[in-house]
LUMGU-904693 format. One record per atom (N, C-alpha, C, CB): x, z, y; residue in one letter. Coordinates in steps of 0.02 Angstrom, whole numbers, plus 32768, in hexadecimal, padded with zeros to 4 digits. Atoms other than C-alpha are relative to their C-alpha. Glycine has a CB too. Layout:
N
XZYa;...
***
This chain:
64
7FF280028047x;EAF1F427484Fx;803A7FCE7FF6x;7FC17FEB7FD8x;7FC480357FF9x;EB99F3D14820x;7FEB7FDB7FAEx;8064802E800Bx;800E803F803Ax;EBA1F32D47B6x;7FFD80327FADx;805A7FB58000x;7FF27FE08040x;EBE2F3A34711x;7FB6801E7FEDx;8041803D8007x;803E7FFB8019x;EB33F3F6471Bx;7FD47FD87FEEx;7FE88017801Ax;802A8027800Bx;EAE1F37F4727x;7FF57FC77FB2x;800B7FE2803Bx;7FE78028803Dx;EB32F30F469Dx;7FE6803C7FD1x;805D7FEA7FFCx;80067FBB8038x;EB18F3B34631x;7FB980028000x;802580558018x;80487FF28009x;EA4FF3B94650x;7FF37FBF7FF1x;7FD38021803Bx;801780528020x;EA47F2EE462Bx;800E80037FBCx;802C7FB9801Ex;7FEA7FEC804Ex;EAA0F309458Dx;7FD6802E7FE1x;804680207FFBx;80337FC0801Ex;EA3AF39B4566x;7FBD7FF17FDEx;7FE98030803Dx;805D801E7FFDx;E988F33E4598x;80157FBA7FC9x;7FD57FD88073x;7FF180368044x;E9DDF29D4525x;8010801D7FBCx;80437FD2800Ex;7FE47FD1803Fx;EA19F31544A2x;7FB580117FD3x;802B80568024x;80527FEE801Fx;E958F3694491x;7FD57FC17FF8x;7FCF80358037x;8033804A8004x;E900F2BD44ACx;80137FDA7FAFx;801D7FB9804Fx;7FF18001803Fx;E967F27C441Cx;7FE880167FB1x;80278011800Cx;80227FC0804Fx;E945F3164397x;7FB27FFA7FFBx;800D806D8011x;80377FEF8017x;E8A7F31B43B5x;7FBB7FC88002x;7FF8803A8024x;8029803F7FF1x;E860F27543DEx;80147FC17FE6x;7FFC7FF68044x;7FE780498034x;E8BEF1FB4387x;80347FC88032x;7FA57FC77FE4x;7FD0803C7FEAx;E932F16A43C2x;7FCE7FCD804Ax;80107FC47FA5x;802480047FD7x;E8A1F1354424x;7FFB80248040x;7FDC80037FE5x;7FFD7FC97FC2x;E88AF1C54499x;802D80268021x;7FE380297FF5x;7F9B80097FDAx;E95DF1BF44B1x;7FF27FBF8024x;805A7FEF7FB4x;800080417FCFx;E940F1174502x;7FD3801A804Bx;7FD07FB37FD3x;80307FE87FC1x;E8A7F13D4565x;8022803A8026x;7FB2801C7FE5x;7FE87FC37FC6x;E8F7F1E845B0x;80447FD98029x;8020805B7FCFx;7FE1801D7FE3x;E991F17B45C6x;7FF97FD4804Bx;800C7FEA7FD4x;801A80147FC7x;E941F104462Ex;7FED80138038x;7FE27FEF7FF8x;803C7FEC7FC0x;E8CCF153468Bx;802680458030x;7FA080247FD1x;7FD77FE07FC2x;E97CF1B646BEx;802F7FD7802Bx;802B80357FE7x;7FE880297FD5x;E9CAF11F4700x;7FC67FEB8032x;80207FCA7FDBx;803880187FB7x;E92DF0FD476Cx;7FF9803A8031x;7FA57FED7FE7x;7FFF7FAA7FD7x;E92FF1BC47ABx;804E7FED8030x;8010805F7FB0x;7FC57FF87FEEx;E9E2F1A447C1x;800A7FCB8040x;802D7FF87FC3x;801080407FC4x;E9D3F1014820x;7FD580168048x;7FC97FBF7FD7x;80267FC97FC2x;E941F14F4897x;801C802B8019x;7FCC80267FF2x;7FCE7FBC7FCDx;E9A8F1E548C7x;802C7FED802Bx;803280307FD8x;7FC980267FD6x;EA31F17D48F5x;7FE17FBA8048x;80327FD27FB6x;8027803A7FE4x;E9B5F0FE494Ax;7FF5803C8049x;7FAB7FDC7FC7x;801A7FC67FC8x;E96AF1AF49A5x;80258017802Bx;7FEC803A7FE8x;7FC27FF17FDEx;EA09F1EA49E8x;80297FD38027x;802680167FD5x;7FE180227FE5x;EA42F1634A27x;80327FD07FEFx;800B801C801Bx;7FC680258033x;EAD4F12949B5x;80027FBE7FFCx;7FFA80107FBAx;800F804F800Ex;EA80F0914988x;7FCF7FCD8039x;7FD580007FB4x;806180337FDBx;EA0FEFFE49E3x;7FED7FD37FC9x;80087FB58059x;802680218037x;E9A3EF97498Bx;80377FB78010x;7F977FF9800Cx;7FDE80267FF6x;EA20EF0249DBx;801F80027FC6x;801D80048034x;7FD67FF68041x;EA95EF42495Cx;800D7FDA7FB6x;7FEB80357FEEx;800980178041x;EA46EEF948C6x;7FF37FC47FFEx;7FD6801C7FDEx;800B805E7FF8x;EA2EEE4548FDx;80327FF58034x;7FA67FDD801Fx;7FCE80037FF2x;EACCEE38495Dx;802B7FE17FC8x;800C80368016x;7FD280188019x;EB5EEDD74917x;80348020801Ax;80017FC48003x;7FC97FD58010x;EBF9EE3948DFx;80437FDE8065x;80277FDE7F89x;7FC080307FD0x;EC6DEDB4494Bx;7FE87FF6803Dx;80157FB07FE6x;800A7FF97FBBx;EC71ED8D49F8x;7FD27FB17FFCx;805280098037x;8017805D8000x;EC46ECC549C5x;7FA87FF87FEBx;80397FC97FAEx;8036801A801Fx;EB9AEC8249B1x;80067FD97FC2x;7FE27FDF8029x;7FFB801E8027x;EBCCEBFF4944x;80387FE37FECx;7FDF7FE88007x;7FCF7FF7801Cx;EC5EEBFD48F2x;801A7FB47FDBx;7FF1803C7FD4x;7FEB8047803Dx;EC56EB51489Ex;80287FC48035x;7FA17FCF7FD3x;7FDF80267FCBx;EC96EAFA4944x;803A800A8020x;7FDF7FFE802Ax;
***
């Protein structure tokens, strides 16, 4: 499935969550597609959990 579909069925599932659930149940679907989205990428390989507690820079501590 290429990114464009995909973007097109998130929009879709945020679009209906919206109408029919309120401002509320646009957040919640939001979310709970950045945690999907995150996991997939976690599943595949893309990501490690290193990733997210890692520092950007090569330096530990920068103030020295």
């Amino acid at each position: 499935m290429s990114m464009a579909v995909a973007g097109l069925l998130a929009g879709m599932a945020l679009g209906f969550a919206g109408y029919f659930g309120g401002f509320g149940a646009f957040i919640l679907v939001a979310a709970l597609g950045v945690v999907g989205f995150v996991a997939g990428r976690f599943l595949d390989g893309d990501l490690e959990a290193g990733d997210f507690f890692r520092s950007r820079g090569g330096y530990r501590d920068r103030r020295r």
